[in-house]
The first five atom37 places (N, CA, C, CB, O) and aatype in JSON, in Angstrom:
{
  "aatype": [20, 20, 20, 20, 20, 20, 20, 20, 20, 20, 20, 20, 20, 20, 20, 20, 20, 20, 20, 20, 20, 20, 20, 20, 20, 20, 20, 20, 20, 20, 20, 20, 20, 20, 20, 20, 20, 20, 20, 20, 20, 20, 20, 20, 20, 20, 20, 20, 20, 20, 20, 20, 20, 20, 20, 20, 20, 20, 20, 20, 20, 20, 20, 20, 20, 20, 20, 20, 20, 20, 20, 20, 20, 20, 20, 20, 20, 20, 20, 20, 20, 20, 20, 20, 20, 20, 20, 20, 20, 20, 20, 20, 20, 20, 20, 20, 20, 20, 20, 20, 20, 20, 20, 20, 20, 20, 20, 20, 20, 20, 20, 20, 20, 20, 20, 20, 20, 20, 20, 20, 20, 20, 20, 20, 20, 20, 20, 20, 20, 20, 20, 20, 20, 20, 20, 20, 20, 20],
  "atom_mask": [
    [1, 1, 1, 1, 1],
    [1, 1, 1, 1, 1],
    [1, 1, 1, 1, 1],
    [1, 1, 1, 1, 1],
    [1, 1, 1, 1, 1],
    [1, 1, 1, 1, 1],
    [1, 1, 1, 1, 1],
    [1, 1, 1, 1, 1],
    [1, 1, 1, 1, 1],
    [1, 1, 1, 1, 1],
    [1, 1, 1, 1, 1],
    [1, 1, 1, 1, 1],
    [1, 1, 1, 1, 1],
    [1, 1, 1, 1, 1],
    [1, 1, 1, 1, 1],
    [1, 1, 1, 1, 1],
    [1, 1, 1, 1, 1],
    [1, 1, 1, 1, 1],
    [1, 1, 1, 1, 1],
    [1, 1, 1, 1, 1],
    [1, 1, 1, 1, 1],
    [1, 1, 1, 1, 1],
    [1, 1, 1, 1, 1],
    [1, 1, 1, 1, 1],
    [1, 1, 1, 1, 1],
    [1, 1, 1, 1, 1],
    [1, 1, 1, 1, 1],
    [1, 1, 1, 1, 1],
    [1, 1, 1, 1, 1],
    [1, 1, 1, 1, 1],
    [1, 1, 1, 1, 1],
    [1, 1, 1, 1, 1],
    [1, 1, 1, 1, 1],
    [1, 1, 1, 1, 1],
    [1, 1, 1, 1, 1],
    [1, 1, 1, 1, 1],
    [1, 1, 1, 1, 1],
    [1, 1, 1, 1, 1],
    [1, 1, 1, 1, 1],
    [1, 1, 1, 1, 1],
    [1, 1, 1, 1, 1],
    [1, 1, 1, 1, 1],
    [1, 1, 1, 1, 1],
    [1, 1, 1, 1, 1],
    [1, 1, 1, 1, 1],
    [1, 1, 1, 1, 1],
    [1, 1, 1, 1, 1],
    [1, 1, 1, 1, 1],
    [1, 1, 1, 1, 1],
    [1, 1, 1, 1, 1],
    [1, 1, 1, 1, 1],
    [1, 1, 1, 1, 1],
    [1, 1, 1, 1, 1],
    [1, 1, 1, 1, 1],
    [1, 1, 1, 1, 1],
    [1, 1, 1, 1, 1],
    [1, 1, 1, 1, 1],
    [1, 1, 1, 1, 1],
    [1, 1, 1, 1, 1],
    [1, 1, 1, 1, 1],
    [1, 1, 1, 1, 1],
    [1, 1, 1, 1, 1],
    [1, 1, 1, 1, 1],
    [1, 1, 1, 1, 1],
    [1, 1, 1, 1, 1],
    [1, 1, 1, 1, 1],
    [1, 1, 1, 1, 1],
    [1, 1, 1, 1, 1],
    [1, 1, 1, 1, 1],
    [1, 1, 1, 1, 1],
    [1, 1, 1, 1, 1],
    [1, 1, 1, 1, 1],
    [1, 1, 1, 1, 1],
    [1, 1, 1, 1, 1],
    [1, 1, 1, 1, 1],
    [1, 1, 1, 1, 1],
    [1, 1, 1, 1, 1],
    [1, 1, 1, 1, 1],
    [1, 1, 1, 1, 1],
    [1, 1, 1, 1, 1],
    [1, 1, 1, 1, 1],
    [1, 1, 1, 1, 1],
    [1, 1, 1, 1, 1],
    [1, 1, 1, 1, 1],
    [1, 1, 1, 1, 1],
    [1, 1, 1, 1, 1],
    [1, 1, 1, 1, 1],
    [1, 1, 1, 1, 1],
    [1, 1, 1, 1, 1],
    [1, 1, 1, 1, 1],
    [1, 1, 1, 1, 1],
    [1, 1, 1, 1, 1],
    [1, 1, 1, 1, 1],
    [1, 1, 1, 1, 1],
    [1, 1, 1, 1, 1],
    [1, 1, 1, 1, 1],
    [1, 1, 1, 1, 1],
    [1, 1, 1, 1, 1],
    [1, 1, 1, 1, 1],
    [1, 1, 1, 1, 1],
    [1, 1, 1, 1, 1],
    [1, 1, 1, 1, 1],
    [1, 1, 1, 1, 1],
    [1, 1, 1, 1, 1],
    [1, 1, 1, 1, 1],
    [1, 1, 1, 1, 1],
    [1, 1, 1, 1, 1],
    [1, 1, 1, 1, 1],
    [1, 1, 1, 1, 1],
    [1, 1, 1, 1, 1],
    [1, 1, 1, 1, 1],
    [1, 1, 1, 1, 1],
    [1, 1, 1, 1, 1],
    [1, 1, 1, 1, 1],
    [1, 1, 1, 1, 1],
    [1, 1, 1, 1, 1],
    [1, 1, 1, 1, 1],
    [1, 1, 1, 1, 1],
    [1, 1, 1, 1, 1],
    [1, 1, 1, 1, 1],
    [1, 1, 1, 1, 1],
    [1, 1, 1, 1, 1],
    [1, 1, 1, 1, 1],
    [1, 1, 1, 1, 1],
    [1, 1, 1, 1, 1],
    [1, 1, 1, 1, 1],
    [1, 1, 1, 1, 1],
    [1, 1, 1, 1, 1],
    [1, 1, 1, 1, 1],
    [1, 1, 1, 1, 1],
    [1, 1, 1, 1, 1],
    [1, 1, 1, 1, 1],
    [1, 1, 1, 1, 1],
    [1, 1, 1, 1, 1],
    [1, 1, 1, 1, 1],
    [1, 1, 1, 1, 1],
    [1, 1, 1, 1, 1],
    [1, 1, 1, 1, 1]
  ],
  "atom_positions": [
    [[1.76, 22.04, 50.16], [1.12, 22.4, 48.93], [0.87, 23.89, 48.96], [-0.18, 21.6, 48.72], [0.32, 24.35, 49.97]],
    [[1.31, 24.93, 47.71], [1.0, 25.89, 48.35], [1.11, 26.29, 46.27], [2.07, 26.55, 49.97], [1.47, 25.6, 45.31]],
    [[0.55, 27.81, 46.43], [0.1, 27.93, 44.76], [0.36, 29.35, 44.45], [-1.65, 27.56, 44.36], [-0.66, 30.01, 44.28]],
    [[1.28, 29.87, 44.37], [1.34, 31.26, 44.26], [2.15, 32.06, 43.0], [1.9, 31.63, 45.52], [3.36, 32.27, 42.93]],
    [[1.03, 32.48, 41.96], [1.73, 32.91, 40.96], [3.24, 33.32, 40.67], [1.14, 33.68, 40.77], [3.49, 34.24, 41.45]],
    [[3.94, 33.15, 40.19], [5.09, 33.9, 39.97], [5.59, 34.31, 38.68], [5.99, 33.3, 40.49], [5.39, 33.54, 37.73]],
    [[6.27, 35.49, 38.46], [7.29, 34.96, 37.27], [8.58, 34.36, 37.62], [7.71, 36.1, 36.36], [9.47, 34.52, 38.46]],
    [[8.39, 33.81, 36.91], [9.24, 32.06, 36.92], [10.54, 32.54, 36.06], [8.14, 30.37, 35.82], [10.36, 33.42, 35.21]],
    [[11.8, 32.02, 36.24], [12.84, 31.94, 35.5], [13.53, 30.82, 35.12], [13.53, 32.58, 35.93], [13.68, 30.02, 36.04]],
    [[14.06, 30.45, 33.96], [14.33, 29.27, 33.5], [16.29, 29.02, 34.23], [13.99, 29.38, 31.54], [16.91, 27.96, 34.17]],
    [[16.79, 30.27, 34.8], [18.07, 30.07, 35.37], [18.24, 29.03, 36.14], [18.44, 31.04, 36.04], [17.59, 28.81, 37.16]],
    [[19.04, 28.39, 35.72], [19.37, 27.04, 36.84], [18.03, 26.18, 37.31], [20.1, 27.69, 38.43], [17.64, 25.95, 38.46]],
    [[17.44, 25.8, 35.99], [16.28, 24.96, 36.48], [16.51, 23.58, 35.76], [14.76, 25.64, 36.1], [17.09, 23.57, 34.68]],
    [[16.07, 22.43, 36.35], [16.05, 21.54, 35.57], [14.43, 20.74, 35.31], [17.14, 20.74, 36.1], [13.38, 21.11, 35.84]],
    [[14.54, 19.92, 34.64], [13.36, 19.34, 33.97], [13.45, 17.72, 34.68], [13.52, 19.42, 32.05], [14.26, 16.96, 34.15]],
    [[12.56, 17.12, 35.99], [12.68, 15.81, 36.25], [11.57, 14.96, 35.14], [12.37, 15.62, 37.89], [11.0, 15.56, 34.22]],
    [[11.43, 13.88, 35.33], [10.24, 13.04, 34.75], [9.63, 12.64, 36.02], [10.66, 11.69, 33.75], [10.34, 12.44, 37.01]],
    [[8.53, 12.55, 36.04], [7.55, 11.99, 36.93], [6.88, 10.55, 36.98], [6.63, 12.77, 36.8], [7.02, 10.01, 35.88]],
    [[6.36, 9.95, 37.66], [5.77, 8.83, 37.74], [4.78, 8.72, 36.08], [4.89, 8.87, 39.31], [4.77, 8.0, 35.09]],
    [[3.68, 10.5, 36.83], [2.59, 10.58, 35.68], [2.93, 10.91, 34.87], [1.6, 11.18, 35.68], [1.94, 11.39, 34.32]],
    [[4.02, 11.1, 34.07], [4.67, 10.76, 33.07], [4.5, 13.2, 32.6], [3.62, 8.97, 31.86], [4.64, 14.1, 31.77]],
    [[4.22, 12.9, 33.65], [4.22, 14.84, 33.18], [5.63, 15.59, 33.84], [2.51, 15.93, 34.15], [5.91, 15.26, 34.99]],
    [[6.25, 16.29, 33.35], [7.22, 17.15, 33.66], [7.19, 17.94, 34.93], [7.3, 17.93, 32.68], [6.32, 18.8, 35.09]],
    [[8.08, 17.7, 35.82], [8.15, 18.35, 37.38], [9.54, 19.07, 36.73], [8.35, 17.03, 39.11], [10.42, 18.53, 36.05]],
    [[9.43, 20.78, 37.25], [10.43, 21.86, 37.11], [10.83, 22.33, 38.2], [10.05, 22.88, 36.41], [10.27, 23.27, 38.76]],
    [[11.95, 21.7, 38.68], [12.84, 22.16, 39.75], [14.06, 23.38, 39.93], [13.39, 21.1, 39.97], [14.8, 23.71, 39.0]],
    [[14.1, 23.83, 40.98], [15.49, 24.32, 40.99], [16.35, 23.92, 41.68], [15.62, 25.37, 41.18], [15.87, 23.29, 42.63]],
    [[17.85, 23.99, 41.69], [18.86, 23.17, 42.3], [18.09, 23.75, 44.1], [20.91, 23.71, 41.69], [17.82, 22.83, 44.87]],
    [[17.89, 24.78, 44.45], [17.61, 25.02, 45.53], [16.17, 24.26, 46.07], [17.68, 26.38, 45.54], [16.04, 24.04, 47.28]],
    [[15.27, 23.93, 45.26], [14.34, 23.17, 45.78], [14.75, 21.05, 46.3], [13.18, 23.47, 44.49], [14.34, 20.29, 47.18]],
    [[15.83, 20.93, 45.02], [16.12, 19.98, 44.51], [16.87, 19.24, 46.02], [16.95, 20.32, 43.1], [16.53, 18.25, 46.67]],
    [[18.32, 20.47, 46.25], [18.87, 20.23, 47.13], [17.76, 20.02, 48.55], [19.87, 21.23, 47.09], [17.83, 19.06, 49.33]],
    [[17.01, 20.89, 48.62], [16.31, 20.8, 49.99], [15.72, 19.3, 49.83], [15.02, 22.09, 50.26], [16.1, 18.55, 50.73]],
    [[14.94, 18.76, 48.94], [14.46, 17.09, 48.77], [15.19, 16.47, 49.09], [14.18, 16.45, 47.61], [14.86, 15.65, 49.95]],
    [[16.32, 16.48, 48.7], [17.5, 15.37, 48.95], [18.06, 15.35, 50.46], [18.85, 15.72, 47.91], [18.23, 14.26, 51.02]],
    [[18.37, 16.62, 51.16], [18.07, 16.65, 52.39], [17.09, 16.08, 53.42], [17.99, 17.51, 52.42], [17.41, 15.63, 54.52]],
    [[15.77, 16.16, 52.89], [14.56, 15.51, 53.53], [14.68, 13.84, 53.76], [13.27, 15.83, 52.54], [14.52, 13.1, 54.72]],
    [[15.1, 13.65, 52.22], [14.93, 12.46, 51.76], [16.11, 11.46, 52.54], [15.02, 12.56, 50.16], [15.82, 10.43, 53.15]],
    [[17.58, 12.02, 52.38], [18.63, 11.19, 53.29], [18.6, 11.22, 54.7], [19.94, 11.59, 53.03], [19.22, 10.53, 55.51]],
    [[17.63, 12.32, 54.9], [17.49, 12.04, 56.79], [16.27, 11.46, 57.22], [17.51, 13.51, 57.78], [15.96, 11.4, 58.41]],
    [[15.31, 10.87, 55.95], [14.66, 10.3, 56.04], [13.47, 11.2, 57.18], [15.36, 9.11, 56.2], [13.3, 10.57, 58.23]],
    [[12.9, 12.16, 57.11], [12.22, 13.31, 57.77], [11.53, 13.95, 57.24], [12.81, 14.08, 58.22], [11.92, 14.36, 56.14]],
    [[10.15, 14.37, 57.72], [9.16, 15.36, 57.22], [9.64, 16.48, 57.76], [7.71, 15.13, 57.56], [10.6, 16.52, 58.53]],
    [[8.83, 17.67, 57.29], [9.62, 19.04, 57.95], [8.62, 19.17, 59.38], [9.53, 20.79, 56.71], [7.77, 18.41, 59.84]],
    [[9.17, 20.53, 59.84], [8.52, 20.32, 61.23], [8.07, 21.69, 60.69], [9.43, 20.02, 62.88], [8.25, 22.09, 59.54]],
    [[7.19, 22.67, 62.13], [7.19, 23.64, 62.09], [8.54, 24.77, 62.11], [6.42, 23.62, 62.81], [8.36, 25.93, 61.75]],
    [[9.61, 24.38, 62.49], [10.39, 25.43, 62.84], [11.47, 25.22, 61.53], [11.01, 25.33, 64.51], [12.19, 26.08, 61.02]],
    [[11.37, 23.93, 61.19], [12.05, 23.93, 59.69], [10.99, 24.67, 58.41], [12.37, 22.09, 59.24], [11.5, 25.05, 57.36]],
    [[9.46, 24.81, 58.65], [8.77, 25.47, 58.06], [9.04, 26.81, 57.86], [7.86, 25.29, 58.47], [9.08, 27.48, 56.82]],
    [[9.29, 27.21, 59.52], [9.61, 29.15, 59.16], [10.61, 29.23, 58.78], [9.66, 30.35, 60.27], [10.61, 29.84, 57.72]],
    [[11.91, 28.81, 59.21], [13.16, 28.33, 58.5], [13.04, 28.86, 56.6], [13.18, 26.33, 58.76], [13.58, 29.8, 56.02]],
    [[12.16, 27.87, 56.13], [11.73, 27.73, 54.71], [11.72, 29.29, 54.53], [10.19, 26.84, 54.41], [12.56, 29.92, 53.89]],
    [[10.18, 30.02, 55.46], [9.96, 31.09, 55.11], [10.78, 32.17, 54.83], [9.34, 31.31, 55.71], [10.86, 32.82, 53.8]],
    [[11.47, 32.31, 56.02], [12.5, 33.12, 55.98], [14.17, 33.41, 54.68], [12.79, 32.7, 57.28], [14.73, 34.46, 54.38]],
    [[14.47, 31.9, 54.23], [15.15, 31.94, 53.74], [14.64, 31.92, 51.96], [15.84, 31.12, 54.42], [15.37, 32.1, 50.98]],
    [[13.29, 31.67, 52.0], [13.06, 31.01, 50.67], [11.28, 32.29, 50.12], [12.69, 28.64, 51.07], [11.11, 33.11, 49.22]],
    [[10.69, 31.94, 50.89], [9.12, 32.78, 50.86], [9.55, 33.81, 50.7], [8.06, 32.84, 52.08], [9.91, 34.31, 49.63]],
    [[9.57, 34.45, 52.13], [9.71, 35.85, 52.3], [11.0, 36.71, 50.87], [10.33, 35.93, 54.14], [10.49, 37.69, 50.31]],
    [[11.95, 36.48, 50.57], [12.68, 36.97, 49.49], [12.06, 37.04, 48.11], [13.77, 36.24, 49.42], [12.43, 37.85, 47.26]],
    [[10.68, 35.77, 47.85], [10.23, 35.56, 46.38], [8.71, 36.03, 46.63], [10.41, 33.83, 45.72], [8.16, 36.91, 45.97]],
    [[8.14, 35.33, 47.64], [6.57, 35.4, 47.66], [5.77, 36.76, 48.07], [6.1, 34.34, 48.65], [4.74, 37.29, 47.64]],
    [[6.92, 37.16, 49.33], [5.98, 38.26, 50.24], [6.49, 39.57, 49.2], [6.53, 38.48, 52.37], [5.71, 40.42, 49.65]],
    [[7.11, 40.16, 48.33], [7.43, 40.73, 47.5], [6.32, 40.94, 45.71], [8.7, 40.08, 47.58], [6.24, 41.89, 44.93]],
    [[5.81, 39.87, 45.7], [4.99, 39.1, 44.86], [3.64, 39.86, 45.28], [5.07, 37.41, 45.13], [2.98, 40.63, 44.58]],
    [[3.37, 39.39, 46.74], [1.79, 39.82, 47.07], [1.95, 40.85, 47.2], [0.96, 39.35, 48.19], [1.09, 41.44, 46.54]],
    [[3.03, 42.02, 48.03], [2.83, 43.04, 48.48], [2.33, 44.24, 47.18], [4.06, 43.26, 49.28], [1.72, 45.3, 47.29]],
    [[2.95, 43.48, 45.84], [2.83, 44.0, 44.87], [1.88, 44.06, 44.4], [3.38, 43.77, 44.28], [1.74, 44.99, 43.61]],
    [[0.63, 43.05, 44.63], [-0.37, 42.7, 43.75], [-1.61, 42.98, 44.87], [-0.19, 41.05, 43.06], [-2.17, 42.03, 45.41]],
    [[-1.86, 44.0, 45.08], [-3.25, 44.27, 45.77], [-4.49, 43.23, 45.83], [-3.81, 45.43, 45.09], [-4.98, 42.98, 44.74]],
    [[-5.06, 42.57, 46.97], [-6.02, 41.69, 46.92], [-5.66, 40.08, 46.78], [-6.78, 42.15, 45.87], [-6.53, 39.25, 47.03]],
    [[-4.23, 39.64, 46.33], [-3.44, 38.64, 46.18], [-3.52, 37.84, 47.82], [-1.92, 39.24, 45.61], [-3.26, 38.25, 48.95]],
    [[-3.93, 36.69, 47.34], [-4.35, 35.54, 48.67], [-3.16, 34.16, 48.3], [-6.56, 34.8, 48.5], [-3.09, 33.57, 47.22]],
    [[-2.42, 33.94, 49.36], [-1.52, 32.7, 49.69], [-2.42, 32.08, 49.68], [-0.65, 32.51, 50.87], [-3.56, 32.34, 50.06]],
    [[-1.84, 30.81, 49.05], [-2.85, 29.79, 49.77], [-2.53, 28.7, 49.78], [-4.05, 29.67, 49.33], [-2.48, 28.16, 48.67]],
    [[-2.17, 27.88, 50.96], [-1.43, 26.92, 51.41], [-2.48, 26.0, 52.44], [-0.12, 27.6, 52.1], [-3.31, 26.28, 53.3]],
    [[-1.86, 24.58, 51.75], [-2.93, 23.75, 52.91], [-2.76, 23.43, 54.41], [-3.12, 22.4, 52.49], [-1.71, 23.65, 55.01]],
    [[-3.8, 22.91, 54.93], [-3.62, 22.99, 56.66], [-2.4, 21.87, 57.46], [-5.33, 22.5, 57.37], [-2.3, 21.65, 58.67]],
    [[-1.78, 21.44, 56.64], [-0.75, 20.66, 57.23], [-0.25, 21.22, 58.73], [0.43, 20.64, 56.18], [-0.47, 22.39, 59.05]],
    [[0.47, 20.24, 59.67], [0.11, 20.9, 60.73], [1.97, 21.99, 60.67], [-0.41, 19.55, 62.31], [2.45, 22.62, 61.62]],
    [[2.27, 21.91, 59.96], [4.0, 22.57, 60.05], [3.3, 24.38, 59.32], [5.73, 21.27, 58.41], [3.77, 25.52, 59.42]],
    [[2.0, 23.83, 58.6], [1.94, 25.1, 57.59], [0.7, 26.27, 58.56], [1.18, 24.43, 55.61], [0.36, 27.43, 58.34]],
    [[0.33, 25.34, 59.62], [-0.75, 26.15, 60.68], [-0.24, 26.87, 62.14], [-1.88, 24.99, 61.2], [-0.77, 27.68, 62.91]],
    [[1.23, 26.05, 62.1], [2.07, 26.48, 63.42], [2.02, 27.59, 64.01], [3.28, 26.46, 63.3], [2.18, 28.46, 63.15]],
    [[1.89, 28.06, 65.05], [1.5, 29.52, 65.76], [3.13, 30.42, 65.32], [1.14, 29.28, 67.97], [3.15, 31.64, 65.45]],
    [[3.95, 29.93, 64.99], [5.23, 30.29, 64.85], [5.35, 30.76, 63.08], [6.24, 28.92, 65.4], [6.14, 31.51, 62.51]],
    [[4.22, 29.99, 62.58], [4.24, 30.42, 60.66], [3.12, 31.58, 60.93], [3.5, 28.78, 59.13], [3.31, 32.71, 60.49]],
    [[1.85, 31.22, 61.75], [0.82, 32.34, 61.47], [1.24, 33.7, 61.91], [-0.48, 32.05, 62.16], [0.83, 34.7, 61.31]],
    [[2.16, 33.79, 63.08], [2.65, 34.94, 63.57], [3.42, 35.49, 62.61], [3.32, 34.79, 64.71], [3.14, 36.68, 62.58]],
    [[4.48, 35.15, 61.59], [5.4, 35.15, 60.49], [4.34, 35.6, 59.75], [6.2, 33.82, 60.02], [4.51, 36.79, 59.49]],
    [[2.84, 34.97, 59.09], [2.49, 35.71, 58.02], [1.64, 36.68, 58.15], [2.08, 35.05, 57.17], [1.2, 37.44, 57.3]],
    [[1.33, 36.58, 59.86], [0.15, 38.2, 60.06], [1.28, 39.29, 60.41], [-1.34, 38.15, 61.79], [0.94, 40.48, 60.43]],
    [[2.45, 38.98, 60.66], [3.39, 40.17, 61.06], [3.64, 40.62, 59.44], [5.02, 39.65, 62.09], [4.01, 41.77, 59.2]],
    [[3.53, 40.16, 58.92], [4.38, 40.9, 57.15], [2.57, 40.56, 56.27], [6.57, 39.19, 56.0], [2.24, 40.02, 55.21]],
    [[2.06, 41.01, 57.05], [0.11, 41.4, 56.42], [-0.05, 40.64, 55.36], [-0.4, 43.19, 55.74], [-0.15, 41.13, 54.23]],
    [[-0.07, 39.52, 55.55], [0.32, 38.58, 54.46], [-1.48, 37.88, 54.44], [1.96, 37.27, 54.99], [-1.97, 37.48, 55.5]],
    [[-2.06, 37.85, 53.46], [-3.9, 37.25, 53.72], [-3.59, 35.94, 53.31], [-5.45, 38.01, 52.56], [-2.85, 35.64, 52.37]],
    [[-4.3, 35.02, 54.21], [-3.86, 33.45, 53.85], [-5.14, 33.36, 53.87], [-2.89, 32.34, 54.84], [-5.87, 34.14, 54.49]],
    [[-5.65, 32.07, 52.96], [-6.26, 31.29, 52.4], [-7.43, 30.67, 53.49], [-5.27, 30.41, 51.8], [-7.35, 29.44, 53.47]],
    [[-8.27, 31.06, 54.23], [-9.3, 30.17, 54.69], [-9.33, 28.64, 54.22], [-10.52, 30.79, 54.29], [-9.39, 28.38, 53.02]],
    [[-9.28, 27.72, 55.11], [-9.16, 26.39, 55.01], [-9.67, 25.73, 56.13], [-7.91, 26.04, 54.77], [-9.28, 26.0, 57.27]],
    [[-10.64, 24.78, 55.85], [-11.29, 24.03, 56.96], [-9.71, 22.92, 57.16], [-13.16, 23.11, 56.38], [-8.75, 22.79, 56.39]],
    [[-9.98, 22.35, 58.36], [-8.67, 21.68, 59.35], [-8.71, 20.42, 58.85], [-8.82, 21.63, 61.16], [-7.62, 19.85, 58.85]],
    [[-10.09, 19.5, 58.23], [-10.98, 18.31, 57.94], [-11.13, 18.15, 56.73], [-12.21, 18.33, 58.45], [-11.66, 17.09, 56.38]],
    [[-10.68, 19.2, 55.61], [-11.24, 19.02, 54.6], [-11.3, 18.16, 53.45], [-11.14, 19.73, 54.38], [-10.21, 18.23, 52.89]],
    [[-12.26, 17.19, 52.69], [-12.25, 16.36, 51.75], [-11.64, 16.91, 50.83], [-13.33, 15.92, 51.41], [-10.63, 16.32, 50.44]],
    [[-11.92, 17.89, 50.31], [-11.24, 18.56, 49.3], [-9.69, 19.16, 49.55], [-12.14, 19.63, 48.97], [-9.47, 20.29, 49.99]],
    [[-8.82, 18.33, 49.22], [-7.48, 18.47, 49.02], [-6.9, 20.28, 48.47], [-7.2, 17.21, 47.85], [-6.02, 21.05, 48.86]],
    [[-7.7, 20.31, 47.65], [-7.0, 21.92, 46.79], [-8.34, 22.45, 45.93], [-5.34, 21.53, 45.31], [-8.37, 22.07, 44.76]],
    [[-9.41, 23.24, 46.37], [-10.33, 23.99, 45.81], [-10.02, 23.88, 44.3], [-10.32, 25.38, 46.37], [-10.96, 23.67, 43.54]],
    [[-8.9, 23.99, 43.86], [-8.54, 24.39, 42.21], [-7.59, 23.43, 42.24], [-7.94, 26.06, 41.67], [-6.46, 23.93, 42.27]],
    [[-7.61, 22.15, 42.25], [-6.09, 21.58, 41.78], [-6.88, 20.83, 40.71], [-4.95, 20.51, 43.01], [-6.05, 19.95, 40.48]],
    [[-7.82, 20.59, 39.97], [-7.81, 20.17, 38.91], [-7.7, 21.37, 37.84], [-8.87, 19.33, 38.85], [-7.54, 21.19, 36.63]],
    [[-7.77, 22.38, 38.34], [-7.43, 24.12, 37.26], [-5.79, 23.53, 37.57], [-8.07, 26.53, 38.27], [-5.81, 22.52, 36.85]],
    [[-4.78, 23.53, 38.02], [-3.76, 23.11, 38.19], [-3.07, 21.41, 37.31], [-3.94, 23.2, 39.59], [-2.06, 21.13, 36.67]],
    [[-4.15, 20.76, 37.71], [-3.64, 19.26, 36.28], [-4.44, 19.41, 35.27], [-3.92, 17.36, 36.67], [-4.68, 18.47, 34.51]],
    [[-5.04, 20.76, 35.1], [-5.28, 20.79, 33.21], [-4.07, 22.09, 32.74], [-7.5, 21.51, 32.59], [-3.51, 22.48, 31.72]],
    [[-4.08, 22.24, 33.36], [-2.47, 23.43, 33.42], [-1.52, 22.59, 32.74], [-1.64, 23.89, 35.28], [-0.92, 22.78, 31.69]],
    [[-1.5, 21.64, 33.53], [0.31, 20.56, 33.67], [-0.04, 19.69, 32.67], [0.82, 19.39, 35.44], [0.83, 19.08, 32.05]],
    [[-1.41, 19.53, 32.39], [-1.58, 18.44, 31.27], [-1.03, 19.12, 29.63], [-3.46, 17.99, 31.25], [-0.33, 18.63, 28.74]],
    [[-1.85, 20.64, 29.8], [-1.57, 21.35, 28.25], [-0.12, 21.5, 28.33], [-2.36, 23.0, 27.92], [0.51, 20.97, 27.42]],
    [[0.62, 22.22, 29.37], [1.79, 22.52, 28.82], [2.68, 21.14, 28.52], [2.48, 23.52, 29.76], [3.58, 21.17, 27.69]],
    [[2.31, 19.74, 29.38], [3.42, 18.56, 28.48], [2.94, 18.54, 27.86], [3.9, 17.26, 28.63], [3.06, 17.35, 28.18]],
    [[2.05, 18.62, 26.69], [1.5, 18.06, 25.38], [2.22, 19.49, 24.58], [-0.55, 17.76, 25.29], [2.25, 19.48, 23.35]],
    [[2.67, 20.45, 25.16], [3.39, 21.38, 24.09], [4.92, 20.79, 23.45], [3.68, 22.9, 24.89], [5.69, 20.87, 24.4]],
    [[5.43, 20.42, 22.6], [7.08, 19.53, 22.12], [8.22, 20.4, 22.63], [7.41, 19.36, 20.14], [9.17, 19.8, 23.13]],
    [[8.27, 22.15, 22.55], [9.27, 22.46, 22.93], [8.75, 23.34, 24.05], [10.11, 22.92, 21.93], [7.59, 23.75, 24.05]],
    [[9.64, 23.65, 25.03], [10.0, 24.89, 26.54], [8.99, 26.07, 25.81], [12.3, 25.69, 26.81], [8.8, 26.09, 24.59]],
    [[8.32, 27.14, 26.87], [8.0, 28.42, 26.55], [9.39, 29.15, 26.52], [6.96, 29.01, 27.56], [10.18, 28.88, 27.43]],
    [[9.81, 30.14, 25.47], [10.68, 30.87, 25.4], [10.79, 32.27, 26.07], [10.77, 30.86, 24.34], [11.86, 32.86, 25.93]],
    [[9.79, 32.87, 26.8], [9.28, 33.81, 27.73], [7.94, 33.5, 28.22], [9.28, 35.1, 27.17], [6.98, 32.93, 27.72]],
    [[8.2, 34.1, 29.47], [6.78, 33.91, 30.85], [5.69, 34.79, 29.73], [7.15, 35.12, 33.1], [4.65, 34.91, 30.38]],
    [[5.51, 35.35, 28.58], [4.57, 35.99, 27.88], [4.07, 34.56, 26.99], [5.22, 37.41, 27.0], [2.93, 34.26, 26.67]],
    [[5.14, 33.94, 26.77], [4.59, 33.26, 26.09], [4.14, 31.57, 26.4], [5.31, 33.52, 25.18], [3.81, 30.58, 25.74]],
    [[4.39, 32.03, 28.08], [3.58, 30.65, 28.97], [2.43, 30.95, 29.08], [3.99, 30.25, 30.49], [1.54, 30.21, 28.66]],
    [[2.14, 32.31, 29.78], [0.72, 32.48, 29.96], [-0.27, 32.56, 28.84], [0.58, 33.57, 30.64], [-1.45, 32.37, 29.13]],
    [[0.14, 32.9, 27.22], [-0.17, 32.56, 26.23], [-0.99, 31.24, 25.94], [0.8, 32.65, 25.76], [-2.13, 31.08, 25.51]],
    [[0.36, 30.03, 26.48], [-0.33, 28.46, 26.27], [-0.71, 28.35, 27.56], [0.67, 27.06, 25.76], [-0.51, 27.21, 27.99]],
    [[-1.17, 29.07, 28.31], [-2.38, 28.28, 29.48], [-3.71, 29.34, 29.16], [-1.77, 28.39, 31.67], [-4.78, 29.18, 29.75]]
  ]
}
């Protein structure tokens, strides 16, 4: 689980349906990696975690924060996302992560700011036509 603003591009994305009947927005590159997980029947590990970083984070995310002064990652304590092999990866590229108890009841500080997000935009009928005019309808 992890939450980090972006501007988003609609290139090569597709639109799944969900259980909760709300819209999940993929890209073939996220898509493909599921299907991978899924036919080898496998959670990721830590070293498939930095793996992730390297090929996927670091090109979109660490570019993102470096830009935005005061900007906090924030990813939960899963044990692939606490690995001495990811923390070394995000204190080497000064990356500020998210304080998180190891125990915590609370799943995501803000994930209901996150399903009133996902709730307004499916109740919108058509796509935002620019990231100006997503942040508009949230």
């Amino acid at each position: 689980m992890m939450r980090v603003w972006m501007h988003s591009t609609d290139e090569h994305r597709t639109t799944r349906n969900t259980s909760s009947a709300r819209r999940k927005v993929t890209s073939a590159r996220d898509d493909q990696h599921l299907l991978c997980m899924t036919v080898n029947d496998r959670t990721t590990s830590s070293r498939q975690w930095t793996a992730c970083w390297s090929t996927a984070i670091r090109p979109e995310v660490f570019p993102f924060l470096q830009g935005n002064p005061g900007a906090i990652f924030l990813q939960d304590n899963a044990c692939p996302h606490v690995a001495k092999a990811v923390l070394d990866l995000s204190s080497a590229q000064h990356m500020q992560l998210f304080p998180w108890p190891a125990y915590s009841s609370d799943t995501s500080p803000i994930a209901h700011v996150w399903d009133l997000v996902g709730w307004r935009l499916a109740r919108e009928p058509r796509p935002a036509a620019s990231n100006d005019e997503l942040l508009l309808r949230t």
